[in-house]
VEXKOLKE-493913 format. One record per atom (N, C-alpha, C, O): residue number from 0; atom name; x, y, z; chain. Coordinates in Angstrom, 1 decimal. Example, Ala and Ser with C-alpha at 12.3 -4.5 7.8 and 13.67 -1.06 7.14 Angstrom:
+-----+----+--------+--------+--------+----+
!   i ! at !      x !      y !      z ! ch !
+-----+----+--------+--------+--------+----+
!   0 !  N !   13.2 !   -5.7 !    7.8 !  A !
!   0 ! CA !   12.3 !   -4.5 !    7.8 !  A !
!   0 !  C !   13.2 !   -3.3 !    7.8 !  A !
!   0 !  O !   14.2 !   -3.3 !    8.5 !  A !
!   1 !  N !   12.8 !   -2.2 !    7.1 !  A !
!   1 ! CA !   13.7 !   -1.1 !    7.1 !  A !
!   1 !  C !   12.9 !    0.0 !    7.9 !  A !
!   1 !  O !   13.4 !    1.1 !    8.0 !  A !
+-----+----+--------+--------+--------+----+
END
This chain:
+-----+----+--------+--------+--------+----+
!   i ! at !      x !      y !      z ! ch !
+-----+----+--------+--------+--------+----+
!   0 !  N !   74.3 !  141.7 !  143.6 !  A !
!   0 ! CA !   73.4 !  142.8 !  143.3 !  A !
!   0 !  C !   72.3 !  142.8 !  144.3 !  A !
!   0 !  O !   71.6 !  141.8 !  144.6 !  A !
!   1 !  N !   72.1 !  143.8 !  144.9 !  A !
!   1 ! CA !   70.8 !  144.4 !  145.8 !  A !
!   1 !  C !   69.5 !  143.9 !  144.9 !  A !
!   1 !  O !   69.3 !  143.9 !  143.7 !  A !
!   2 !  N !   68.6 !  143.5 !  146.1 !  A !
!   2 ! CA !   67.2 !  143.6 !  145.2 !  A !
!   2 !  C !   66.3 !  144.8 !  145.9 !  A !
!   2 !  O !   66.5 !  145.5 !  146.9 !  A !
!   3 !  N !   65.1 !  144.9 !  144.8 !  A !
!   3 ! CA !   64.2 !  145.6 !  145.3 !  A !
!   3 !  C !   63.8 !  145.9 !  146.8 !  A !
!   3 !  O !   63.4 !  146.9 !  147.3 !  A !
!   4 !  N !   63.9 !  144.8 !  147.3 !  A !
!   4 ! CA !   63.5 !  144.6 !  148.8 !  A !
!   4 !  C !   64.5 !  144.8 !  149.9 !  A !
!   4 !  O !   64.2 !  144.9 !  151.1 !  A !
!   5 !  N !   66.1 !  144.8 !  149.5 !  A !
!   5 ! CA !   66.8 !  145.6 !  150.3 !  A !
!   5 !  C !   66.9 !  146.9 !  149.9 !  A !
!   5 !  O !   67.1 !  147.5 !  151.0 !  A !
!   6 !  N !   66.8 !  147.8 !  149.0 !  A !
!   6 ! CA !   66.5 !  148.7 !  148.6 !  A !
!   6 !  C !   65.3 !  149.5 !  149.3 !  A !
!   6 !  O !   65.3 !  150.7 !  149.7 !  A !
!   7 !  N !   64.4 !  148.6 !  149.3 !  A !
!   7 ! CA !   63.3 !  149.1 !  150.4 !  A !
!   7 !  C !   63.7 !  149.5 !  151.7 !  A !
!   7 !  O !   63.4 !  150.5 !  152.4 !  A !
!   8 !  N !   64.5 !  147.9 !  152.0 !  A !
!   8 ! CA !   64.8 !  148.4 !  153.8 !  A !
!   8 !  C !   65.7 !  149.5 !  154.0 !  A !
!   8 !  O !   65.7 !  150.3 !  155.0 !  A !
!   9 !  N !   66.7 !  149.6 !  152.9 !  A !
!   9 ! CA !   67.5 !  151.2 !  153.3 !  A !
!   9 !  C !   66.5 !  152.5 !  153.0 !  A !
!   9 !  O !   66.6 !  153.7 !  153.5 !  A !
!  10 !  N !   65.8 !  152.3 !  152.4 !  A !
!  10 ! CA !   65.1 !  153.4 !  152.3 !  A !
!  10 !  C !   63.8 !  153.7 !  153.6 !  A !
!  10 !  O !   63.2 !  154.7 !  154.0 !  A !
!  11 !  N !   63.6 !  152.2 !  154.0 !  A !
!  11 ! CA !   62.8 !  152.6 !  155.4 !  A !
!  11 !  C !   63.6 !  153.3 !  156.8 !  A !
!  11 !  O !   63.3 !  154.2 !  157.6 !  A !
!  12 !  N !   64.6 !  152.5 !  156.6 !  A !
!  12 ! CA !   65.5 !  152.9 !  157.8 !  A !
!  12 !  C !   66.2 !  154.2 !  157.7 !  A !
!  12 !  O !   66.8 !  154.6 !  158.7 !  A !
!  13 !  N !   66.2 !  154.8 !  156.6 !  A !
!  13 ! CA !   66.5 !  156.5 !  156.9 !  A !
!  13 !  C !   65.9 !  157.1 !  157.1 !  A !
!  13 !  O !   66.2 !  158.3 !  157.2 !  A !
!  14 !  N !   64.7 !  156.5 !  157.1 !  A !
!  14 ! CA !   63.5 !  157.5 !  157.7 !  A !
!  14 !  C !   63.1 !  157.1 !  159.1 !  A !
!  14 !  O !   62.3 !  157.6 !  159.9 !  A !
!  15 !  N !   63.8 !  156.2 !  159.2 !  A !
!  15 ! CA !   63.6 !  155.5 !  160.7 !  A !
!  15 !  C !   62.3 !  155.1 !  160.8 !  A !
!  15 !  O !   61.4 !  155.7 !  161.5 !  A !
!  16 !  N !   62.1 !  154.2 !  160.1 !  A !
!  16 ! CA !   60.7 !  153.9 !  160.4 !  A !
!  16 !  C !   60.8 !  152.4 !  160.4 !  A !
!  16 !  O !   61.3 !  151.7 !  159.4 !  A !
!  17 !  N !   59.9 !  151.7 !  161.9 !  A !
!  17 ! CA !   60.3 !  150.2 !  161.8 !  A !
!  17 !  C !   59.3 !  149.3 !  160.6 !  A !
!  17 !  O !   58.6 !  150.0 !  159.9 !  A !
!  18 !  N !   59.3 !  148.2 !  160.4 !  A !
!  18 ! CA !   58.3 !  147.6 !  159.5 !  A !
!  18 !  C !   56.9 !  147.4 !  160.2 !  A !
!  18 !  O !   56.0 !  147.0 !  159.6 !  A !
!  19 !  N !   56.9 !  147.5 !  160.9 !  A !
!  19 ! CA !   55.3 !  147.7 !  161.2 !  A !
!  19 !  C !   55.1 !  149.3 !  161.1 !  A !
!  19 !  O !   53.9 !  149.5 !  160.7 !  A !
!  20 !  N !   55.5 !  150.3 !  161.3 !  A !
!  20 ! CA !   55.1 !  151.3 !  160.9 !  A !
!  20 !  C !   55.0 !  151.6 !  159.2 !  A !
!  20 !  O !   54.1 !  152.2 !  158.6 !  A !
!  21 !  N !   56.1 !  151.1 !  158.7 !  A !
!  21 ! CA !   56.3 !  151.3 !  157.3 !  A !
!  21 !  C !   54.8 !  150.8 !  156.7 !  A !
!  21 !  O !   53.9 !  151.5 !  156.3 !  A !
!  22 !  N !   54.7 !  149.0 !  156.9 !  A !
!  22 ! CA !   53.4 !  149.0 !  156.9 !  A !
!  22 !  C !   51.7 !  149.6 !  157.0 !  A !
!  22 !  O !   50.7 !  149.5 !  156.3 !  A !
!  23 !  N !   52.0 !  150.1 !  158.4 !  A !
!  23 ! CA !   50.8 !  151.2 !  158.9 !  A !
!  23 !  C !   50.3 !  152.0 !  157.5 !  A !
!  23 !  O !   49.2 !  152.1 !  156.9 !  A !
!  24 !  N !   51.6 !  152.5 !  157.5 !  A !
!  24 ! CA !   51.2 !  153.9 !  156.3 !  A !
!  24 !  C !   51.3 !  153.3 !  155.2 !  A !
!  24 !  O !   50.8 !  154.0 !  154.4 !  A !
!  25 !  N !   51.7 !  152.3 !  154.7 !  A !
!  25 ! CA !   51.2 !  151.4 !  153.1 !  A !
!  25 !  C !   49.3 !  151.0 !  153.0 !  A !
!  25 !  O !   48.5 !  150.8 !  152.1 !  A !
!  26 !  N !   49.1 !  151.0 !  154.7 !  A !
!  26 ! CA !   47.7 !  150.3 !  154.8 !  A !
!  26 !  C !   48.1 !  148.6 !  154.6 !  A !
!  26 !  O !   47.0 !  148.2 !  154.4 !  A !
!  27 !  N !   48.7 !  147.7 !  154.6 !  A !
!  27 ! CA !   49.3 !  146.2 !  154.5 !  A !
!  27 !  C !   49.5 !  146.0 !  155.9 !  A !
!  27 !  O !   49.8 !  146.9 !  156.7 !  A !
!  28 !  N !   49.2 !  144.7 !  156.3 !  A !
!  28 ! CA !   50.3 !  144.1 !  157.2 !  A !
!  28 !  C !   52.1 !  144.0 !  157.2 !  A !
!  28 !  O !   53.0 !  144.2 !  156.4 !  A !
!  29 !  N !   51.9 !  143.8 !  158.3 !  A !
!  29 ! CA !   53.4 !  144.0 !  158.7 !  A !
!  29 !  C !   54.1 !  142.6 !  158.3 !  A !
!  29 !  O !   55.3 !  142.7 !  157.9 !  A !
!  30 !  N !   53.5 !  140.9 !  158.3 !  A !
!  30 ! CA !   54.1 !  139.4 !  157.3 !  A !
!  30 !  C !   54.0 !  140.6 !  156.2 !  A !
!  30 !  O !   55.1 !  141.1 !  156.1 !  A !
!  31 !  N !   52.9 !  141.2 !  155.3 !  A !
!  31 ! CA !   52.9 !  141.3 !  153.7 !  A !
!  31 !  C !   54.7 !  142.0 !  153.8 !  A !
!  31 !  O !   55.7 !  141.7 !  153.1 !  A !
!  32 !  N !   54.6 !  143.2 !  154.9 !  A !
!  32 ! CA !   55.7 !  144.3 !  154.4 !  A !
!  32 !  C !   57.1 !  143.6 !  154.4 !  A !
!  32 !  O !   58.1 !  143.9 !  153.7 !  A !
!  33 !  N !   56.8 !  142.5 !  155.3 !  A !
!  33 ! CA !   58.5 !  141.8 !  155.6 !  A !
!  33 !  C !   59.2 !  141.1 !  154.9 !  A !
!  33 !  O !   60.4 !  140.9 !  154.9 !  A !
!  34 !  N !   57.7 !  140.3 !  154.0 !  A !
!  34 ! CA !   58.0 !  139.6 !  152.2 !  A !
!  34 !  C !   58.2 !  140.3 !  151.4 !  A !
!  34 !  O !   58.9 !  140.0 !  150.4 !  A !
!  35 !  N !   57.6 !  141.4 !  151.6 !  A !
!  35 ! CA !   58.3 !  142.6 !  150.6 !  A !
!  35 !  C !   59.7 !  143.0 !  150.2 !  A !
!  35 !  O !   60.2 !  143.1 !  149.1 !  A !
!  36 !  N !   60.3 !  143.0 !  151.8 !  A !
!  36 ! CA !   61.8 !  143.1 !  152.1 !  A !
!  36 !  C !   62.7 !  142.3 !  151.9 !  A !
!  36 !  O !   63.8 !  142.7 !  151.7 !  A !
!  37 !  N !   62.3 !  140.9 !  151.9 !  A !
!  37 ! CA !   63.0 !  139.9 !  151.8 !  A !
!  37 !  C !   62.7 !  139.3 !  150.8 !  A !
!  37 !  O !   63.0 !  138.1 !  150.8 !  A !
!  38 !  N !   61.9 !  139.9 !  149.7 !  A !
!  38 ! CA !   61.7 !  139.1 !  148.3 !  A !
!  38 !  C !   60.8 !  138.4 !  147.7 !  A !
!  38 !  O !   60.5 !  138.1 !  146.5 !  A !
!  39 !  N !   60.2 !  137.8 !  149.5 !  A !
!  39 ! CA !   59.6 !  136.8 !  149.2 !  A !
!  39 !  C !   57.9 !  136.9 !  148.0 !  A !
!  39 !  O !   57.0 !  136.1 !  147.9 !  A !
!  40 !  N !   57.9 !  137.8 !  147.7 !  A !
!  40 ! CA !   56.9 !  139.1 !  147.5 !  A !
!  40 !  C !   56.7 !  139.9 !  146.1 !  A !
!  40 !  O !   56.6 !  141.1 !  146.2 !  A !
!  41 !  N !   56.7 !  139.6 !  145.1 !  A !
!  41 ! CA !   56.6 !  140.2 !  144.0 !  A !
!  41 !  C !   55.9 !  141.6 !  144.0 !  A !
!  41 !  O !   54.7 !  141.8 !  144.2 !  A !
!  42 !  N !   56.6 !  142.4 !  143.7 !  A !
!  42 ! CA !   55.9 !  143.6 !  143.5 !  A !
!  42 !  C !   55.3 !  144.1 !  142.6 !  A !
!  42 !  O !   55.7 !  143.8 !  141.4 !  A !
!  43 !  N !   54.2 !  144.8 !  142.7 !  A !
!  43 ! CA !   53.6 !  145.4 !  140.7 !  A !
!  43 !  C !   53.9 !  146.6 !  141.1 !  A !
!  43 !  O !   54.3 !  146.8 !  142.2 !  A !
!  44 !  N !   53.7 !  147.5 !  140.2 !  A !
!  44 ! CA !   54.2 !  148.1 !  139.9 !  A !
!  44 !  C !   53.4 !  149.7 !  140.5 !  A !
!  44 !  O !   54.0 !  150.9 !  140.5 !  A !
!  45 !  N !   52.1 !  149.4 !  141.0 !  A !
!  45 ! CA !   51.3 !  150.2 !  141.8 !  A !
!  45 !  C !   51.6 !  150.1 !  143.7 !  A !
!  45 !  O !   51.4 !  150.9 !  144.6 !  A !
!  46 !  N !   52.1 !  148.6 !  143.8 !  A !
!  46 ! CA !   52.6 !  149.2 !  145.0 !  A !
!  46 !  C !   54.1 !  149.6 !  145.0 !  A !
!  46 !  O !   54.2 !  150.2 !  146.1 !  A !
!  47 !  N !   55.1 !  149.7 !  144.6 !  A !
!  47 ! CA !   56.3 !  150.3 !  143.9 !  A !
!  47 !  C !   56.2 !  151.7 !  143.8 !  A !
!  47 !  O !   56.9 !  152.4 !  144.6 !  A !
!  48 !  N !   55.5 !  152.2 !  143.1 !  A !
!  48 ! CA !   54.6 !  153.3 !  143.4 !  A !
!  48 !  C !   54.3 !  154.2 !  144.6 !  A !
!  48 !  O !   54.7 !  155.4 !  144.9 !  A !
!  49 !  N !   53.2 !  153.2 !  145.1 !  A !
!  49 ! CA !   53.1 !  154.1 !  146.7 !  A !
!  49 !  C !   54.2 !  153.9 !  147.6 !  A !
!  49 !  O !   54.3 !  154.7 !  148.5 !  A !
!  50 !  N !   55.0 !  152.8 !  147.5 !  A !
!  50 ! CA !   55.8 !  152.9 !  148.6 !  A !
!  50 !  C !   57.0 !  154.2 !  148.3 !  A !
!  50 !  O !   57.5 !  154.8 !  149.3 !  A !
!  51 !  N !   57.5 !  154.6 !  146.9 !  A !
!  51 ! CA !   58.1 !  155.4 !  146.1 !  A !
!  51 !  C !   57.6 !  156.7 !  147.2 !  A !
!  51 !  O !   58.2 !  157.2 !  148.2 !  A !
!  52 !  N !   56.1 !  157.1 !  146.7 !  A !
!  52 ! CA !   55.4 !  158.0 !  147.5 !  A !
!  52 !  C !   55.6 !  158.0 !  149.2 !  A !
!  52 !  O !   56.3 !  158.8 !  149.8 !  A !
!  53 !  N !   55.0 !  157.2 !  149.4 !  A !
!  53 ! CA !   55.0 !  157.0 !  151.2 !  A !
!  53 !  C !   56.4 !  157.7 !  151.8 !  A !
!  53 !  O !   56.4 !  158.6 !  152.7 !  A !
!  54 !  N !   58.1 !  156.9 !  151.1 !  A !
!  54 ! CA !   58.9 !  156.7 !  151.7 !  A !
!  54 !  C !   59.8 !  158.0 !  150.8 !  A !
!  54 !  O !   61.0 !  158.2 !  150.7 !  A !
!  55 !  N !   58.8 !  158.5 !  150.3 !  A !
!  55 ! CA !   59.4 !  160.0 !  149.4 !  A !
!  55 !  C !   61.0 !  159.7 !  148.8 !  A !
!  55 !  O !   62.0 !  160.3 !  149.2 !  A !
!  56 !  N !   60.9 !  158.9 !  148.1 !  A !
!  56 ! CA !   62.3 !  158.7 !  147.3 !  A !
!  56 !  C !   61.4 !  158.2 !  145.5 !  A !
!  56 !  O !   60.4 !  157.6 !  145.2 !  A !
!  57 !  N !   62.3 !  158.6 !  145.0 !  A !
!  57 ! CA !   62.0 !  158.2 !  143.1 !  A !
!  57 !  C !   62.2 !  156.5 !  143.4 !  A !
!  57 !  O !   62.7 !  156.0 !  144.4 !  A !
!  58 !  N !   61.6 !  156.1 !  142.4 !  A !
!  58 ! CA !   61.1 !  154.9 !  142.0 !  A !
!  58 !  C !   62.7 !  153.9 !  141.6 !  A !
!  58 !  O !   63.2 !  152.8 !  142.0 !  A !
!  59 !  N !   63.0 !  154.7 !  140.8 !  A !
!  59 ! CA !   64.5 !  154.5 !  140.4 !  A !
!  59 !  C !   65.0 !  153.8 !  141.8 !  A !
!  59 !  O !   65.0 !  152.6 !  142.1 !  A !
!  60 !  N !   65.4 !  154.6 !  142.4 !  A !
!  60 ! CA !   65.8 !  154.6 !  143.9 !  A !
!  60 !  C !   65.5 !  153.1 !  144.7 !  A !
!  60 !  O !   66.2 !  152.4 !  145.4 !  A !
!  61 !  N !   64.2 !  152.8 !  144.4 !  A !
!  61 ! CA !   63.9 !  151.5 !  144.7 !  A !
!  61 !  C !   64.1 !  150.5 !  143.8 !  A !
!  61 !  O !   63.9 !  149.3 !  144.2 !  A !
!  62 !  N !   64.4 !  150.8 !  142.7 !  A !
!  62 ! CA !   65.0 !  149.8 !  141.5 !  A !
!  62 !  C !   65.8 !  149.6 !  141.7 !  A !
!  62 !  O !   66.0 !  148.4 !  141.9 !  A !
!  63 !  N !   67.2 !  150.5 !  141.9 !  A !
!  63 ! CA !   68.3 !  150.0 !  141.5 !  A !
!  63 !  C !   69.2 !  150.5 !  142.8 !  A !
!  63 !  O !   70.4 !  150.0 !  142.9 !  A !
!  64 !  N !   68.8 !  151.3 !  143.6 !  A !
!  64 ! CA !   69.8 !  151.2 !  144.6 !  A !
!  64 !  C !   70.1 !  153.2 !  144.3 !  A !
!  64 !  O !   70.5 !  153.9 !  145.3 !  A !
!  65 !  N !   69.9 !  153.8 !  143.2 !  A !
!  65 ! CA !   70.5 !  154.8 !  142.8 !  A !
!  65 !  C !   69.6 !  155.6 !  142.3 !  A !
!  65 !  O !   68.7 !  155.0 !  141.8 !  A !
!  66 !  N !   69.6 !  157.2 !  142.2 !  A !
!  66 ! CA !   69.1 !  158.0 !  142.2 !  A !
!  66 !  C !   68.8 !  157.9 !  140.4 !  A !
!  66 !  O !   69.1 !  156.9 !  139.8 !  A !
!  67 !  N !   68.1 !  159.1 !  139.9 !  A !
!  67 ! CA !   68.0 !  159.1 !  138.3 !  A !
!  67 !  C !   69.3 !  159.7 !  138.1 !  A !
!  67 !  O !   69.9 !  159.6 !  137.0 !  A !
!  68 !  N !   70.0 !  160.4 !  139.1 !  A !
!  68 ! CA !   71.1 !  161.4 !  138.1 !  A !
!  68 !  C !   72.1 !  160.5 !  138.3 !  A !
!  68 !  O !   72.8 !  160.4 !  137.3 !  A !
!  69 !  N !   72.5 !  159.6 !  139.2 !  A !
!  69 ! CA !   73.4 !  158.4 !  139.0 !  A !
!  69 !  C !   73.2 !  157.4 !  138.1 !  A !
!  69 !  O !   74.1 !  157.0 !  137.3 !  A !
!  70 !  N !   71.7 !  156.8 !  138.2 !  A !
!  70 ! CA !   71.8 !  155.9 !  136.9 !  A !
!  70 !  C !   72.1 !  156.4 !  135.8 !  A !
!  70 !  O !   73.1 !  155.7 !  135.4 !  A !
!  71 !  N !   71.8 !  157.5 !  134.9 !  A !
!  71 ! CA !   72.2 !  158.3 !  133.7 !  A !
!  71 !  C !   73.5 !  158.5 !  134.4 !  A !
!  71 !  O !   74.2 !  157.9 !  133.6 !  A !
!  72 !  N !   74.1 !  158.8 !  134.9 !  A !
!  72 ! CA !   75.8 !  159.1 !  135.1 !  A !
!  72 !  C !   76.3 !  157.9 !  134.9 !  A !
!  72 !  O !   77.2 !  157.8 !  134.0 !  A !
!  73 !  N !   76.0 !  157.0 !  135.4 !  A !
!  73 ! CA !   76.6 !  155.3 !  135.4 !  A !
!  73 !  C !   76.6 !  154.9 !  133.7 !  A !
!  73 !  O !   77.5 !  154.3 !  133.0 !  A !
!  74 !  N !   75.3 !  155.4 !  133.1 !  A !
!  74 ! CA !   74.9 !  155.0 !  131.8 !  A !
!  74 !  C !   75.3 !  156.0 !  130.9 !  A !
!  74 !  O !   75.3 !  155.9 !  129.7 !  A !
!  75 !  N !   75.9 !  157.2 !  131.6 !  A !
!  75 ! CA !   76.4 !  158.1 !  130.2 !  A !
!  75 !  C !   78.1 !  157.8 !  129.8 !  A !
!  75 !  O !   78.7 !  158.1 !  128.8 !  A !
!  76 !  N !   78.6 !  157.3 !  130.8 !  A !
!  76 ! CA !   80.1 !  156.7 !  131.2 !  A !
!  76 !  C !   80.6 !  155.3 !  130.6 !  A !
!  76 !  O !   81.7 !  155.0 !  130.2 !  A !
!  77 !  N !   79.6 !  154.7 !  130.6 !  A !
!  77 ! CA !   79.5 !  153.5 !  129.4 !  A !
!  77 !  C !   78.9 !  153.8 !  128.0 !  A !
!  77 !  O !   78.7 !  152.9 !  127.3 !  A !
!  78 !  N !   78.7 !  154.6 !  127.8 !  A !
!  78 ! CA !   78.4 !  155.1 !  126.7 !  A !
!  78 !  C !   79.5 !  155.8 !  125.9 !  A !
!  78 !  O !   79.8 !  155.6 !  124.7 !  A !
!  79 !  N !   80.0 !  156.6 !  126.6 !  A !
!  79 ! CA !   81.1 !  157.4 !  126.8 !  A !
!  79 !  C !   82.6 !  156.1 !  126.4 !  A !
!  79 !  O !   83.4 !  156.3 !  125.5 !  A !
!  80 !  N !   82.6 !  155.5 !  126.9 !  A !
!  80 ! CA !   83.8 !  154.2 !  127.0 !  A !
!  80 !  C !   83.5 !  153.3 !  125.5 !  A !
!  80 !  O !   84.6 !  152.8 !  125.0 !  A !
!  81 !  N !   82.2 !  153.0 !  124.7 !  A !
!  81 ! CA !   82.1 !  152.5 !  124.0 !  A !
!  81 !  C !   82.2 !  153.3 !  122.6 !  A !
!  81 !  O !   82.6 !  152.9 !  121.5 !  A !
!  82 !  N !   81.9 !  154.8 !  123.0 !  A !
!  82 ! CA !   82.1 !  155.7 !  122.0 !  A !
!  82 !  C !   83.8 !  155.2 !  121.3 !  A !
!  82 !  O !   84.4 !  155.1 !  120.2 !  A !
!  83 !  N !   84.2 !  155.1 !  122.5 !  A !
!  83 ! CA !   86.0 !  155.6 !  122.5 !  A !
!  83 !  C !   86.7 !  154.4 !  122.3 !  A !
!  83 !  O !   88.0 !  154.3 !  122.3 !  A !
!  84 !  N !   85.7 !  152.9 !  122.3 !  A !
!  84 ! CA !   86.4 !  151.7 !  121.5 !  A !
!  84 !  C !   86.0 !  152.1 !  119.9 !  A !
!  84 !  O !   86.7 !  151.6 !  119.0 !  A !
!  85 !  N !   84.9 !  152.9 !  119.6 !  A !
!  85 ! CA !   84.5 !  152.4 !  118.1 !  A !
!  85 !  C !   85.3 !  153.4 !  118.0 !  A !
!  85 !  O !   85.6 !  153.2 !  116.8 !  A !
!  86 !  N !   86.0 !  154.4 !  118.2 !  A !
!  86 ! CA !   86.6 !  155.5 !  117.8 !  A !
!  86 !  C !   87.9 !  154.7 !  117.4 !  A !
!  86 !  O !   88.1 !  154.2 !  116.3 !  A !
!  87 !  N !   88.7 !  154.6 !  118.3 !  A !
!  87 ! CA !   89.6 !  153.6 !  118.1 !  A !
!  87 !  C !   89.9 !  152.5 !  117.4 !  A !
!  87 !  O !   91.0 !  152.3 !  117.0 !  A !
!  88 !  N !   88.9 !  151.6 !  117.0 !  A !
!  88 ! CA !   88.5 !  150.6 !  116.1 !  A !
!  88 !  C !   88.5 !  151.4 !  114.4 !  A !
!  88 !  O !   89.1 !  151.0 !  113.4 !  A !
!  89 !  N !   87.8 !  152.4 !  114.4 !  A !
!  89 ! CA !   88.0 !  153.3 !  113.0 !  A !
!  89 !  C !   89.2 !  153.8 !  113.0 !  A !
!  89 !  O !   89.7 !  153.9 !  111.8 !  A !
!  90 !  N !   90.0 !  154.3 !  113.9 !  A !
!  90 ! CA !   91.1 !  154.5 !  113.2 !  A !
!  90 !  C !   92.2 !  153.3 !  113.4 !  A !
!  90 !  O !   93.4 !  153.8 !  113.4 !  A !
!  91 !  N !   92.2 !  152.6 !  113.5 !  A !
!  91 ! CA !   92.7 !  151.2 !  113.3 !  A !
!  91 !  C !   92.6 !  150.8 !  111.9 !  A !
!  91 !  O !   93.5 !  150.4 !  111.2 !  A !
!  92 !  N !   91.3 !  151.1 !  111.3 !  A !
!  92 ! CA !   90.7 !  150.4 !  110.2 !  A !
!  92 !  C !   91.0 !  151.5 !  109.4 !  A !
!  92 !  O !   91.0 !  151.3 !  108.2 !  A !
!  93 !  N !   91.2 !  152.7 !  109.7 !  A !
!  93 ! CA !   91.8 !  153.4 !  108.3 !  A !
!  93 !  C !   93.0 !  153.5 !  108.5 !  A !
!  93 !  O !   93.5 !  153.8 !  107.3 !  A !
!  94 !  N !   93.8 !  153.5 !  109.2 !  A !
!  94 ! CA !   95.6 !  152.8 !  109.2 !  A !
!  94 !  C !   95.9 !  151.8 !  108.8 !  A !
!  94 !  O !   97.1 !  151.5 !  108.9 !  A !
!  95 !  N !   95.0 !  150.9 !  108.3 !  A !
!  95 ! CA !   94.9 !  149.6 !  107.5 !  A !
!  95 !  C !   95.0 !  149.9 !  106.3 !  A !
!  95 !  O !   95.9 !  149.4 !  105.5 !  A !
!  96 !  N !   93.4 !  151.0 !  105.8 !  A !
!  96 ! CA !   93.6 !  151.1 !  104.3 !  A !
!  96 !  C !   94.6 !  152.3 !  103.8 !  A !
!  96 !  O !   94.7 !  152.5 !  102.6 !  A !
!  97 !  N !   95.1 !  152.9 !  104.6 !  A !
!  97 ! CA !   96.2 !  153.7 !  104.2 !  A !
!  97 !  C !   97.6 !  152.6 !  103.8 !  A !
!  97 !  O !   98.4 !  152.5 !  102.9 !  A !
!  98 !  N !   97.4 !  152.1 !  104.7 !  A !
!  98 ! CA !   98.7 !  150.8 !  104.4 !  A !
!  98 !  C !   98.4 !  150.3 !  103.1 !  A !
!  98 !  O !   99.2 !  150.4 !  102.2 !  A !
!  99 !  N !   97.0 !  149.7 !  102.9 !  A !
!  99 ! CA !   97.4 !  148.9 !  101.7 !  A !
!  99 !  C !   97.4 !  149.8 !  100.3 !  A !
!  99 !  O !   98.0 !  149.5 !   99.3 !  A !
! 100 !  N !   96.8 !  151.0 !  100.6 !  A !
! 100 ! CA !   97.1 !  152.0 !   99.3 !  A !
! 100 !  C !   98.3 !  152.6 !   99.2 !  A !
! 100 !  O !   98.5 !  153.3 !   98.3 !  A !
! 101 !  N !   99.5 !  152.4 !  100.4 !  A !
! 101 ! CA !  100.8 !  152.4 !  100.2 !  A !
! 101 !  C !  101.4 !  151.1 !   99.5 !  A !
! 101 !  O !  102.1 !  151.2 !   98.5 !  A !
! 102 !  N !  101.0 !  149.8 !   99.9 !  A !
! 102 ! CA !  101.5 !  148.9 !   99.1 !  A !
! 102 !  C !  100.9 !  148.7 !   97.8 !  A !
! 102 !  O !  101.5 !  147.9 !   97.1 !  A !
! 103 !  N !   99.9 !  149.1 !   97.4 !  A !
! 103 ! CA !   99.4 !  149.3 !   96.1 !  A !
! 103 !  C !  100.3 !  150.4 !   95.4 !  A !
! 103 !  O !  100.4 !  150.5 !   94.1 !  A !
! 104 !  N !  101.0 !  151.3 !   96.1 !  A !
! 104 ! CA !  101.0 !  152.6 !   95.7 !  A !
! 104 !  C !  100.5 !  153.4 !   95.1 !  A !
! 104 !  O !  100.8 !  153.9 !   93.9 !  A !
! 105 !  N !   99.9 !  153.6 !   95.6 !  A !
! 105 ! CA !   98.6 !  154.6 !   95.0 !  A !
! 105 !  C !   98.8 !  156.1 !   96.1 !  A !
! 105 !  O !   98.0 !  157.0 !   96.0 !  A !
+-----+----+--------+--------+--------+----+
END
């Protein structure tokens, strides 16, 4: 799994922008911005934020590698998949009690 801080570097590098520039326009040093990238660096959630801003991509985007309409696509598809085990599971379980109300005969 990608972290936050490679996530960052793809997102600096399609803007083409080196880490001392990236820096520049954060207002940081360029050691802060490179611990950034490499983790060494805990982020809150105000600079997550501006760099979101700065580097004009959603937040998301620096979370997880993926846009909002991918994450909800990723998350409506497993949703989607679990619907269709419990669906399955219910009629499993009422082909059960149809059986035993055949061997009851009822």
């Amino acid at each position: 799994m990608k972290s936050i801080g490679d996530h960052i570097k793809k997102s600096r590098l399609a803007l083409g922008l080196s880490q001392a520039d990236a820096a520049k326009q954060l207002n940081i040093s360029t050691p802060a911005f490179c611990k950034m990238e490499t983790g060494q660096t805990d982020l809150n959630i105000s600079r997550l934020l501006q760099i979101a801003k700065t580097f004009k991509v959603p937040v998301i985007r620096l979370v997880t590698g993926e846009d909002a309409d991918q994450a909800s696509s990723v998350e409506s598809n497993e949703l989607r998949q679990q619907l269709a085990e419990k669906e399955e599971e219910i009629n499993k379980l009422r082909k059960k009690v149809i059986d035993l109300y055949d061997k009851l005969g009822m």
